[in-house]
N, C-alpha and C positions, 0 to 999 in steps of 0.2 A: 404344295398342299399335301400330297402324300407323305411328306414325313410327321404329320401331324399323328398319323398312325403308328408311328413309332412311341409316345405318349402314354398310351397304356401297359404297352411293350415293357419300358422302362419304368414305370411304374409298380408291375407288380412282380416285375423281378426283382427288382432289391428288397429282398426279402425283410433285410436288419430296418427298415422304416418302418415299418408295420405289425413288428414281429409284438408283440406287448399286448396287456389286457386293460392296461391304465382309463384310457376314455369310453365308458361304455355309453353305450345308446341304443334306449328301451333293452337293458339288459344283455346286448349282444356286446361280445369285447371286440376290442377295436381291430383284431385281426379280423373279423370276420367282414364287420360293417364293411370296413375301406376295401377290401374283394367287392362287394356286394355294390359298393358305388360307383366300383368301375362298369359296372355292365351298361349304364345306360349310359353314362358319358362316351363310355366306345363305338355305345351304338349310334350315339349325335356325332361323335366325330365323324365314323364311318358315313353316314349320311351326308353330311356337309362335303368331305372328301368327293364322296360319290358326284353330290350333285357340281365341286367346282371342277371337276375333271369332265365331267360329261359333257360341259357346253364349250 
């Protein structure tokens, strides 16, 4: 389960995926948005992680 955290890890490190202004949404270009979507999915990962290791 903990390598599920690795997920965002790799995610926003490869830069060249993301790197473009092509799909915007509500005006923001897509480097920005797809940062910005990682925060909450990391922090559900983190969660989920948390809670199957804790038991």
């Amino acid at each position: 389960m903990r390598y599920l955290l690795l997920l965002p890890f790799i995610g926003l490190l490869l830069v060249g995926i993301y790197n473009s202004d092509a799909p915007r949404l509500f005006g923001f270009p897509f480097f920005y948005w797809y940062q910005l979507v990682w925060v909450p999915v990391t922090a559900i990962l983190i969660w989920f992680v948390y809670r199957s290791v804790r038991r």
